[in-house]
N, C-alpha and C positions, 0 to 999 in steps of 0.2 A: 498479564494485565488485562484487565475488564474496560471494554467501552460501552457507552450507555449510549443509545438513540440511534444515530445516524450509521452505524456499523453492525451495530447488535447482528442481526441477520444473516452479516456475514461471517460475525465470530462462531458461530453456530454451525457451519459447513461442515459435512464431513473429513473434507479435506485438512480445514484450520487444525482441527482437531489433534487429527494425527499428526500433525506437524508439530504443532504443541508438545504432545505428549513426547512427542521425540526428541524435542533441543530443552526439556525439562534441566533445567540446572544449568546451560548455556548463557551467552552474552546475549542470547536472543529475545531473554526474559522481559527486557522493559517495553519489545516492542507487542503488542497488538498482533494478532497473526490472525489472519481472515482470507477467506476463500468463496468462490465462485463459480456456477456450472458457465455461466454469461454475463458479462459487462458488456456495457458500452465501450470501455474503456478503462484498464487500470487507473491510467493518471488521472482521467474526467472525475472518478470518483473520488479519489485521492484528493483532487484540489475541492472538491462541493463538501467533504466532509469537513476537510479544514479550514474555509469561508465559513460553515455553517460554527464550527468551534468557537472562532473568533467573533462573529456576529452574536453570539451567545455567552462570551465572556469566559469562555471556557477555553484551560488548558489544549494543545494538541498534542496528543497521545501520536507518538513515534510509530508507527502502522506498515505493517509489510499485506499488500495486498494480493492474493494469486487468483487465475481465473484460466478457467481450460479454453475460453472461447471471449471473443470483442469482436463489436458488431461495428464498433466506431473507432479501432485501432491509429494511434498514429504514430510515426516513426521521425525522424529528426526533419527541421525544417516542416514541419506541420504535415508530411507526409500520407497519405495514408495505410497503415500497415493491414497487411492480409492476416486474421491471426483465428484458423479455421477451429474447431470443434474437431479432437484426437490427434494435433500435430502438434503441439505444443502444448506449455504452462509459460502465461504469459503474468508476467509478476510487475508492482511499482512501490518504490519504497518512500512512505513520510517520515521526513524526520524534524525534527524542532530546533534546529543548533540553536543554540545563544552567544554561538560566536559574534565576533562584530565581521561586516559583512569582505572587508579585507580578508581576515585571517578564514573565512567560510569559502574561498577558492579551492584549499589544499583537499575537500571531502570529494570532489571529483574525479581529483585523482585517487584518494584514499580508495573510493568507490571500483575504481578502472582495476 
């Protein structure tokens, strides 16, 4: 799946790429697969794409973000997480339920 604007750039990454071409024919198909040499942050950008989506009236595209290095890391509790450049792949996943928001508890766990 193709996004326009606000990800472009990172659909475009080496890395996306190859990831893509990998889970080719996969359940992984509807999501957006995009990559990163540096973020700020997975989820920072995760949430500004999808505020910009909404603000623009537009769909949000279900988005798996990966990034070798975060400059602005955070970890539960607003934490801030260490997440260096060659020790990790540090990834955050959008998704769009249309569950109603009772029955959207159980993807936490599904997730876990």
């Amino acid at each position: 799946m193709k996004e326009t604007g606000f990800m472009r750039h990172y659909e475009s990454h080496p890395l996306a790429i190859q990831i893509r071409s990998r889970l080719s024919g996969t359940r992984a198909e509807p999501f957006c697969i995009c990559a990163a040499d540096e973020v700020t942050s997975t989820n920072t950008v995760l949430k500004e794409y999808a505020a910009t989506a909404v603000a623009d009236g537009r769909p949000i595209t279900p988005t798996v973000l990966l990034a070798r290095k975060q400059t602005g890391g955070r970890g539960r509790l607003g934490r801030s997480f260490h997440s260096p450049n060659g020790t990790g792949l540090y990834m955050s996943v959008l998704l769009a339920p249309t569950l109603p928001p009772a029955e959207s508890l159980c993807l936490t766990t599904a997730a876990a």
